[in-house]
DORO-782329 format. One record per residue (C-alpha): residue number from 0; residue in three letters; x, y, z. Coordinates in Angstrom, 2 decimals, decimal comma. Example, Ala and Ser with C-alpha at 12.3 -4.5 7.8 and 13.67 -1.06 7.14 Angstrom:
BEGIN
{atom 0; "ALA"; {12,30; -4,50; 7,80}} {atom 1; "SER"; {13,67; -1,06; 7,14}} 
This chain:
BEGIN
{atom 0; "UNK"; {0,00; 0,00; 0,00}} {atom 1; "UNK"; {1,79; 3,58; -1,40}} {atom 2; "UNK"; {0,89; 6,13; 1,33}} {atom 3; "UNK"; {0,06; 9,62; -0,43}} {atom 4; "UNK"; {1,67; 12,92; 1,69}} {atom 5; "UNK"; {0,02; 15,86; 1,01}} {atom 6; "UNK"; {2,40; 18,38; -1,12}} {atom 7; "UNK"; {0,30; 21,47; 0,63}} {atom 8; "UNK"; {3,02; 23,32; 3,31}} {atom 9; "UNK"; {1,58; 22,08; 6,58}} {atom 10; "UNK"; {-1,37; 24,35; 8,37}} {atom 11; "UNK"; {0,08; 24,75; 12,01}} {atom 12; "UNK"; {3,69; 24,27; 13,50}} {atom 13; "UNK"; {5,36; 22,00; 16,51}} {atom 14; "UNK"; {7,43; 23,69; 18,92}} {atom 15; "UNK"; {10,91; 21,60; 19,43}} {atom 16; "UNK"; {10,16; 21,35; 22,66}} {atom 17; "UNK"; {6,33; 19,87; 21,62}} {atom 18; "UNK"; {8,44; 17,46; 19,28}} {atom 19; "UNK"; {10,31; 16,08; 21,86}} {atom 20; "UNK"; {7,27; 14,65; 24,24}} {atom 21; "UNK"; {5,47; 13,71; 21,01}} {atom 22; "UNK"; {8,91; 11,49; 20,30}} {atom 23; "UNK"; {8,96; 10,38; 23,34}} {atom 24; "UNK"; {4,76; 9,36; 23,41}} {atom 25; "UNK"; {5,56; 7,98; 20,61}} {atom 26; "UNK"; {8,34; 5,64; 21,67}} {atom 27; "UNK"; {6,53; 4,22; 24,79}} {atom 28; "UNK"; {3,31; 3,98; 22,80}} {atom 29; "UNK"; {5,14; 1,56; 20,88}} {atom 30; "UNK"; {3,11; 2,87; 17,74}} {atom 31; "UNK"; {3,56; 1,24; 14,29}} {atom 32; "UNK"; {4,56; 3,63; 11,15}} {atom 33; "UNK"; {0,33; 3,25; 10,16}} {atom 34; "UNK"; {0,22; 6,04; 13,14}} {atom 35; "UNK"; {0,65; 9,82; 13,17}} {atom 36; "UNK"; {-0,50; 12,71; 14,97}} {atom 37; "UNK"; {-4,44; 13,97; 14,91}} {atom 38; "UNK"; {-4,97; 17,17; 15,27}} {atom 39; "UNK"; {-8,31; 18,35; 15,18}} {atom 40; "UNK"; {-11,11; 19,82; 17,07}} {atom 41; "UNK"; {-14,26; 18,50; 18,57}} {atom 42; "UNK"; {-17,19; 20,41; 20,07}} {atom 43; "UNK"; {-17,42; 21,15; 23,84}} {atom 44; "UNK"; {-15,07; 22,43; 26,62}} {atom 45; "UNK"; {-16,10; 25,42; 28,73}} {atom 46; "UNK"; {-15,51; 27,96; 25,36}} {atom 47; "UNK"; {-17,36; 25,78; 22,53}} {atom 48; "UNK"; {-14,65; 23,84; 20,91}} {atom 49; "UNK"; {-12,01; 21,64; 22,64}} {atom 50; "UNK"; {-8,67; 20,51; 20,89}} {atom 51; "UNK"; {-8,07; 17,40; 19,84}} {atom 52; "UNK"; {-4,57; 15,85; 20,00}} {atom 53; "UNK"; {-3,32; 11,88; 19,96}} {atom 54; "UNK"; {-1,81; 9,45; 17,80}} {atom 55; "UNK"; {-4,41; 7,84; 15,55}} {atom 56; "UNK"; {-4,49; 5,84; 11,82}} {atom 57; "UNK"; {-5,64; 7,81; 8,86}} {atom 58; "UNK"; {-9,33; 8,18; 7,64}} {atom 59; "UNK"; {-11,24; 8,60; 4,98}} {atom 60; "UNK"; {-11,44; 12,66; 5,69}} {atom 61; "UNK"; {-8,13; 13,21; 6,79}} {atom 62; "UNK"; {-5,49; 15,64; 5,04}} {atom 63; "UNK"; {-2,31; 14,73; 5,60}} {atom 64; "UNK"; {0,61; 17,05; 6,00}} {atom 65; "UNK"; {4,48; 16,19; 7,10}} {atom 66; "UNK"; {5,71; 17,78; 10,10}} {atom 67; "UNK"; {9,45; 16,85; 11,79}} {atom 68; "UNK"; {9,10; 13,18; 11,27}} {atom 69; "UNK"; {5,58; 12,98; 11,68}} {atom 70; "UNK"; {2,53; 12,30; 9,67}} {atom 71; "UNK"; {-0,30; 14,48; 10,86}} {atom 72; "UNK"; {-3,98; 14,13; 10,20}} {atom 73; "UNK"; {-6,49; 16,26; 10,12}} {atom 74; "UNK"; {-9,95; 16,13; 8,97}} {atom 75; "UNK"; {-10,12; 18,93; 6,15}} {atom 76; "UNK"; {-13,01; 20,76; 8,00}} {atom 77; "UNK"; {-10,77; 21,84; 10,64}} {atom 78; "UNK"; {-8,52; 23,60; 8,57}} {atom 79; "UNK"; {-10,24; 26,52; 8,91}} {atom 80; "UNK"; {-10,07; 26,42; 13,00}} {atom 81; "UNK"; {-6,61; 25,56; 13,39}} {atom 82; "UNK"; {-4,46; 27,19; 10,41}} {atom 83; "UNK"; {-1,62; 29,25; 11,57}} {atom 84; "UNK"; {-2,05; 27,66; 14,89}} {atom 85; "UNK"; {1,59; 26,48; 17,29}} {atom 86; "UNK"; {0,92; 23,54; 19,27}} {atom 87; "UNK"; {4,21; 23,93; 22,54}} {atom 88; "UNK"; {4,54; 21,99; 25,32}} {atom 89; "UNK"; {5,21; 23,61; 28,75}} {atom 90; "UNK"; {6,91; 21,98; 31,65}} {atom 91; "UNK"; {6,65; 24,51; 34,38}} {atom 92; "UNK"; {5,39; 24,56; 38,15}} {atom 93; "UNK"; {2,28; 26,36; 37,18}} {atom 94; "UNK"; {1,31; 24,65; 33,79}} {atom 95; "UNK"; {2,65; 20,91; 32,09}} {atom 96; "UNK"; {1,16; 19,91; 29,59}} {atom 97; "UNK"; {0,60; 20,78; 25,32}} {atom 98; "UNK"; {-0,52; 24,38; 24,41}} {atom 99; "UNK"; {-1,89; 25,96; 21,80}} {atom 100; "UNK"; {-1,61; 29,40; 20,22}} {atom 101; "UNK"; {-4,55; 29,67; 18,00}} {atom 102; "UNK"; {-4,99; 32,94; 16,17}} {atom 103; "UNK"; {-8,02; 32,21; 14,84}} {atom 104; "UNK"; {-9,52; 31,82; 18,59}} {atom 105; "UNK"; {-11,81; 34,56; 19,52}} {atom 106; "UNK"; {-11,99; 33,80; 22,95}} {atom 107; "UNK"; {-10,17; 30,99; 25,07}} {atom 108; "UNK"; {-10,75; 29,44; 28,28}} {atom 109; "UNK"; {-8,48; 30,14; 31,42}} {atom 110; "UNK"; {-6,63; 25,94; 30,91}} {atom 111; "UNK"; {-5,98; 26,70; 27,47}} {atom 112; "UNK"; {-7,71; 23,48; 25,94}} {atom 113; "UNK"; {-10,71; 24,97; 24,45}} {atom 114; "UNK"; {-11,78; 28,22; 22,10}} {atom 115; "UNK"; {-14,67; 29,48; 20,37}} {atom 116; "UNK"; {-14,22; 30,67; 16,83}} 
């Protein structure tokens, strides 16, 4: 089975330091090269929409794009939520965990996960 990459320049960015827990996720997942990272969005969460991030198979409605040494998915419909967005990872006292910089979120809520548009 040939596995089609999309040629289109990838909608949102990984920080380094993002790339590194995803690596390391990754590695103790013990995931097969069938797997990237989803990235999507989902409704709920206290601001309408809630982020969706995990290592899944392609489907059907997915777009793929190349990012580091990933394959990322994404269902084409969310394109228009998440472009431009910067998915970081923070390891501080006060917040661990992924982020995300959305610009085109109106309004977040106060943990970061979810947005309205």
């Amino acid at each position: 089975m040939s596995v089609e990459t999309s040629n289109i320049t990838a909608p949102l960015s990984i920080t380094e330091s993002a790339l590194r827990q995803l690596r390391k996720i990754y590695e103790e997942q013990n995931l097969s090269s069938e797997h990237g990272l989803r990235v999507g969005v989902k409704g709920g969460g206290c601001s309408g929409f809630s982020y969706v991030l995990g290592f899944d198979v392609k489907k059907e409605k997915d777009q793929e794009y190349e990012i580091a040494e990933f394959r990322v998915f994404m269902e084409k419909a969310h394109l228009m939520y998440l472009m431009g967005m910067e998915i970081d990872w923070q390891d501080g006292l006060n917040n661990r965990g992924f982020t995300f910089v959305n610009p085109n979120a109106k309004q977040t809520c106060g943990c970061g996960t979810s947005f309205s548009a």
